[in-house]
Structure formats: C-alpha cells, structure tokens
C-alpha positions in Angstrom: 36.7 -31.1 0.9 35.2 -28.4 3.1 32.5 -28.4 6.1 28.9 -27.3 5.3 29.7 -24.2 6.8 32.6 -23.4 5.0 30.9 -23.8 1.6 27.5 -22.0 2.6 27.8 -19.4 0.7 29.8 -21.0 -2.4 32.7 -23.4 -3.1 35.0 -20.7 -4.5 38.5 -21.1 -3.2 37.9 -23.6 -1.2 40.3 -26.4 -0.6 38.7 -29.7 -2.7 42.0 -32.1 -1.3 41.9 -35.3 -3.6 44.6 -38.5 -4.1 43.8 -40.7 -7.2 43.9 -44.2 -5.8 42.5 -47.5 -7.0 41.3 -45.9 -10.9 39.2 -48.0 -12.6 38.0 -45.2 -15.1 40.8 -42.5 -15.5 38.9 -40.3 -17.6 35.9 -40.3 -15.4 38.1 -39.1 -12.6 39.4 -36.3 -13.9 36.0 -35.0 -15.3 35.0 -35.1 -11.4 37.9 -33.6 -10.3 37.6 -30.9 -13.4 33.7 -30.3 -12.5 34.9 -29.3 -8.5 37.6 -27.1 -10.6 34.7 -25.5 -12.5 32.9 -24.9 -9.7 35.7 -22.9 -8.2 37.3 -24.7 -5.4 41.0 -24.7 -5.2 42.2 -28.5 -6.3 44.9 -29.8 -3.5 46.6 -33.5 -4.7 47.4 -34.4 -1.4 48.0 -38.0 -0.1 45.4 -38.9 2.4 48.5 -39.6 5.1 48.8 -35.9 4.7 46.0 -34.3 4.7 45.4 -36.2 8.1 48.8 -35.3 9.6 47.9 -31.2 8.5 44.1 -31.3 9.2 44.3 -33.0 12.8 46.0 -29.4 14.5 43.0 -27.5 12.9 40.4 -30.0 13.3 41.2 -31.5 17.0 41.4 -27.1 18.1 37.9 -26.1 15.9 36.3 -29.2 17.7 37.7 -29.5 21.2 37.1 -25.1 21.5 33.1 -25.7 20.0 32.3 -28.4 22.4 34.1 -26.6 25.3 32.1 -23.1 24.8 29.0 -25.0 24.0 29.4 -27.0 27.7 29.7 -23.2 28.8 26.9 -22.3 27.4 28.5 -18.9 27.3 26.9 -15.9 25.1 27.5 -12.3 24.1 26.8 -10.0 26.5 26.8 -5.2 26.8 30.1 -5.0 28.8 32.0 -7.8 26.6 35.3 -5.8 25.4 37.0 -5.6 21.5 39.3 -8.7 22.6 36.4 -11.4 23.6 34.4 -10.1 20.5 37.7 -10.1 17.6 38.6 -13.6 19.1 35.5 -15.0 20.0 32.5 -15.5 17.2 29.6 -16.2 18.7 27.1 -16.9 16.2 29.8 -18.9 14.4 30.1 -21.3 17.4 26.4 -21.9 17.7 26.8 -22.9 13.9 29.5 -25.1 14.4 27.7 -27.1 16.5 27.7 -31.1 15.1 25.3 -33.9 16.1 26.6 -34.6 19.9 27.5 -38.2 18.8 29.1 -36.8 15.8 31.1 -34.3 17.3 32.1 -35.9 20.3 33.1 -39.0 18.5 35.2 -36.8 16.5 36.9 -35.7 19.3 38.0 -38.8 20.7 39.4 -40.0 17.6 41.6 -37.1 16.5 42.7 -36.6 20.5 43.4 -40.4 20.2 45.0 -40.4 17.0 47.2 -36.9 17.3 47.1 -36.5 21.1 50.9 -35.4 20.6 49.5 -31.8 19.8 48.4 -31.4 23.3 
C-alpha cells in the first residue's frame, strides 16, 4: 500500500500492491481488493519477492536521506538558492519523520537486506 503521507489527502492513484496467497474465501478477497479499487487506488498484482526487490531502492534512499537531514537538523534559511529549495523539501522531511525505533530499525533491515544498492 502507501505511507500515511502519501495517502493524506486521498487514495486516488495510489499504488494498493496485493498477491492472493493462502485464500480461504475467494470471493471475500476480491470484494476487498474491489473496495481499494473503488476507492481509487491503482491495484498492482505483484508477488511479494517483488515488490521487495523494487521497493528496497526507494525505501532504503527516502529513509537513509530523512534520518541523515533530521541528524543535521538542517532548515530553510533567506540566502538558500532555486537548487537546495527544487531538491530539498523541507517541510516534507519534518513529515517524514518515523518513530526513532521505527525508522531506524527500518534502516538496518533494508541496508542489511539490499546493502548491494550502496
């Protein structure tokens, strides 16, 4: 699915990534999956082998950047220039921020697990 931030202002075409595995009630699946539809998001059958192989670049970069400019403590400031300000959102890093456990645990186990992207 998607991060609370992602979804904060609606589900609409939104990735909802699903694998049907271990059905016991078919038909109650796909209601589920039909309600997300409903709702708007954007229905990805993936396997969950690949959604982790595709989500670790993104994840293990979003993560290891937030907790790297949140140790810096850094903030917008008169003189910044066009480039820090394009590539650089800062209110959306203060929102990113995760539980310290959360996020640092995180970390560690998509570094440990995909530390080839390095």
């Amino acid at each position: 699915m998607f991060g609370p931030q992602s979804g904060k202002h609606g589900w609409g075409g939104l990735p909802f990534v699903f694998e049907r595995v271990r059905l016991n009630n078919a038909r109650r699946c796909e209601e589920f999956l039909k309600w997300w539809s409903n709702q708007g998001c954007r229905m990805v059958d993936m396997t969950c082998e690949l959604h982790d192989e595709v989500a670790a670049g993104s994840q293990f970069v979003t993560h290891f950047t937030g907790r790297v400019l949140e140790r810096l403590a850094l903030s917008n400031t008169p003189i910044n220039t066009k480039a820090p300000r394009r590539s650089f959102n800062w209110v959306a890093v203060k929102e990113l921020k995760l539980s310290y456990y959360i996020g640092e645990t995180l970390l560690f186990s998509i570094y440990t697990h995909y530390g080839n992207l390095i």
